[in-house]
C-alpha positions in Angstrom: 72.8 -102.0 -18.6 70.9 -104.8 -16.1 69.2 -101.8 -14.3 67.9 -100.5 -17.9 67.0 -103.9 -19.4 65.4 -105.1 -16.0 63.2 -101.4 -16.8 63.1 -101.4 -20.4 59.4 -100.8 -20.4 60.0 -97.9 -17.8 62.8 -96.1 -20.2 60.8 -96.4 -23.3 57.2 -94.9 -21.6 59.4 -92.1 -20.1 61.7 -91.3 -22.9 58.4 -90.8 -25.1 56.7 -88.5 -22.5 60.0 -86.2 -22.3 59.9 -86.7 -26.3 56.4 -85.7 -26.5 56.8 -82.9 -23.9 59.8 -81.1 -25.6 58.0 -81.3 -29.4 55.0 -79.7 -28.3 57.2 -77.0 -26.1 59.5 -76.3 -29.3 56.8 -76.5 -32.1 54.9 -74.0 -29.9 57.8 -72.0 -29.2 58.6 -71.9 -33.1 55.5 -71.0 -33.9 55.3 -67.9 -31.7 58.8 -66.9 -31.6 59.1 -66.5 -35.3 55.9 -64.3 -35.1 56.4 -62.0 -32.9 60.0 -61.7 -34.6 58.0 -60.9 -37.8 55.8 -58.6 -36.3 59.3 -56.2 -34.6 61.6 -56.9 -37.7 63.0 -53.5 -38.5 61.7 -51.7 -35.6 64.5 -50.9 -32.9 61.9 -50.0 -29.7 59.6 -52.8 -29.9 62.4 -55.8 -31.1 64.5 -54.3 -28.3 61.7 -54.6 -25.9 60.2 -58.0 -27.4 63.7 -59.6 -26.3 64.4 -57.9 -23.3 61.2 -59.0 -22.2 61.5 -62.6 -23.4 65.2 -62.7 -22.1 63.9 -62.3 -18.7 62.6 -65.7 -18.7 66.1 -67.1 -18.7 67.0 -64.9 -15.3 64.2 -67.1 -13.3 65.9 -70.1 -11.9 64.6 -73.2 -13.3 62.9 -74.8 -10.4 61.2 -71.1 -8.8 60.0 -71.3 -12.2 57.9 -73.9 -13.1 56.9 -74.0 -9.4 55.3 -70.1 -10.5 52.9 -72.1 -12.3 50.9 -74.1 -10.1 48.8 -72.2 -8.6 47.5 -71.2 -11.8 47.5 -74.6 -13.3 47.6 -77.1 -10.8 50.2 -80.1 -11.0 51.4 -82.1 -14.1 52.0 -81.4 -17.8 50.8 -78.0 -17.8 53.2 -76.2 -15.4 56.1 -77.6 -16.8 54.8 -76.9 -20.4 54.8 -73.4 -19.9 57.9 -72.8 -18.1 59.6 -74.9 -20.9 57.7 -72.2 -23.1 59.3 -69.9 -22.1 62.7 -70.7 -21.4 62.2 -72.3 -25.5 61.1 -68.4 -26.8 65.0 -67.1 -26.6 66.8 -68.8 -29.0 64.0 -68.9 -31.5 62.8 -64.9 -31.0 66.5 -63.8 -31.7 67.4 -66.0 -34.6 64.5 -65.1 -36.6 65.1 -61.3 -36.1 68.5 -61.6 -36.3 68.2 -63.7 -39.9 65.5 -61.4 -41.1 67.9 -58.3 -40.4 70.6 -60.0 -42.7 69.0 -60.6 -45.4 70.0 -58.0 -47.9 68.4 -55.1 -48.9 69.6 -55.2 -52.7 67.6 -58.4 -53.1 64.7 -57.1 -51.3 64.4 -53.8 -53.6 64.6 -56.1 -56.2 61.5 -58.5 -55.0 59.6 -54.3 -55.3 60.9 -54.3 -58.4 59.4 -57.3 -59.4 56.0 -56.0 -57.9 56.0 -58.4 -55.1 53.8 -56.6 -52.1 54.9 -56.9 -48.5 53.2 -60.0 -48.2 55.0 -62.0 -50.7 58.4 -60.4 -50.2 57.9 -61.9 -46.6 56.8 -65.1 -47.4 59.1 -66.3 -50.5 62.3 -64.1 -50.0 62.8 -63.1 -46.3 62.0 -66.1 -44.5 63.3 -68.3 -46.8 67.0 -66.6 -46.5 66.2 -66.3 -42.9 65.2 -70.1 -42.4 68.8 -70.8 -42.0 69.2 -68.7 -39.6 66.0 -69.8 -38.0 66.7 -73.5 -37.8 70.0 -72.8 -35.9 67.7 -71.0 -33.2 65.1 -73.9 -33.0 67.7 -76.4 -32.5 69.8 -74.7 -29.5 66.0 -74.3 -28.3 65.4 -77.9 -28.2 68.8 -79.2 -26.7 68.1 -76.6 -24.1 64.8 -77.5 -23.4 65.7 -81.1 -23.5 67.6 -80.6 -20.5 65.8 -78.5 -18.6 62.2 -80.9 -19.2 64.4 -83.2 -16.2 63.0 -80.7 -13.7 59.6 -81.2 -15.1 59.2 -83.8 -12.7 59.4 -81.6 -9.7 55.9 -80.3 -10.3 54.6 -83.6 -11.4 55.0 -83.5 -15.2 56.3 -86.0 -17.6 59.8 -87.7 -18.8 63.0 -89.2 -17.9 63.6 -86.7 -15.0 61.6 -89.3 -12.8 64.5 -91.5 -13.0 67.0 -88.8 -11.5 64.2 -87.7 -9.1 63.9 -91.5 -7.9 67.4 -92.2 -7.8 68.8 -88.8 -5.8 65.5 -89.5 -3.4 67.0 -93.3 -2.6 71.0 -91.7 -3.0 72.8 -94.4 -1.3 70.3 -97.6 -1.7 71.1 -100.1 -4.2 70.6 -99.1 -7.8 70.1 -95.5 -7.1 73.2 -93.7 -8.9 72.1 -96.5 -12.0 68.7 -94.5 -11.9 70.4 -91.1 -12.0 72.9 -92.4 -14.9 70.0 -93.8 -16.7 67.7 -90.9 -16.6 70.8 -88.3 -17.5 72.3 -90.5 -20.4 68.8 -90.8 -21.7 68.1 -87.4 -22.2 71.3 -87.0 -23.4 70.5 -89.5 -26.8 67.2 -87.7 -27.1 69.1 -84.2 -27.0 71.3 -85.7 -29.9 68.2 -87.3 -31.5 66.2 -83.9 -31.5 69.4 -82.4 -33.1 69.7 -84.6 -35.3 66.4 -85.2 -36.3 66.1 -80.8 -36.8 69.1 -80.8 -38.4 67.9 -83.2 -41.2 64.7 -81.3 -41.5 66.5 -77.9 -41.7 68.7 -79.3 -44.6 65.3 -80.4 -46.5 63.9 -77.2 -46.0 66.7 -75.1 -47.1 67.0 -74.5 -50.3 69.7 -75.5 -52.5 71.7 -72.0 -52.8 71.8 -71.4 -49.0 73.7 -75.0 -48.0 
């Protein structure tokens, strides 16, 4: 507790730059995940392909990973960005097409009934029931990413990583295990803020009959 107070300033400029990083990785992630699980919904070959292909990303070990990236994009946010990207697309990619699957096909023969086109029965009755489903993807996606943003450092980008990375570099000297535990229990809180904080926003979002 001296080691944080005494770096207060430190911990709260870091913990907002991991924050920061992990939002844009999972709103970006979201974004294109549900997509492309729109666009292979109900089609064996290409959802088959679209997650095998997007699964592979989670094979690559974390650090050969975002090190991929630099000679593309040099040092700093970017690398770590995109390798966040993708390990953030799994989750997401195979909710949605999972919760899009399950919704039943009595209620969507119904929505033709109704003379909704393919459009509309999309929009206000499949993703809807599938939003559920959905959520629980995004969330696992950000308390994964949350963690793995720690290596982010390695290639110069943002967050509370830079504690650990400090702390294992002086292992031994005085206060460098308190770096390591304040970096780790940091991103800890912000894992169970992230959950939290999705978890309230998947409850507003969900409609009443689906709770």
């Amino acid at each position: 507790m001296d080691f944080v107070s005494s770096r207060w300033g430190d911990v709260l400029s870091n913990s907002a730059d991991h924050a920061i990083l992990v939002v844009s990785v999972v709103m970006a992630a979201t974004v294109f995940a549900v997509l492309l699980g729109i666009a292979v919904r109900g089609r064996q070959g290409p959802r088959a392909l679209a997650i095998g292909v997007v699964g592979v990303g989670l094979t690559i070990p974390s650090l050969a990973l975002f090190t991929l990236f630099i000679p593309i994009v040099g040092l700093g946010f970017a690398p770590a960005f995109l390798a966040l990207f993708i390990y953030a697309l799994l989750p997401i990619l195979r909710n949605t097409v999972t919760g899009l699957e399950q919704v039943d096909p009595a209620v969507i023969e119904s929505a033709k009934g109704m003379g909704m086109n393919r459009r509309q029965r999309l929009l206000q009755i499949q993703l809807p029931l599938a939003w559920p489903v959905i959520m629980a993807g995004v969330r696992v996606s950000a308390l994964l990413t949350t963690g793995i943003a720690a290596i982010g450092v390695l290639v110069a980008g943002p967050g509370l990583g830079e504690f650990i990375k400090d702390g294992l570099r002086r292992l031994g000297l005085p206060n460098s295990m308190e770096a390591v535990w304040t970096g780790t229990v940091f991103i800890i809180v912000l894992a169970l803020l992230f959950d939290l904080v999705l978890s309230l926003i998947q409850r507003i979002t969900t409609s009443k009959g689906l709770r």
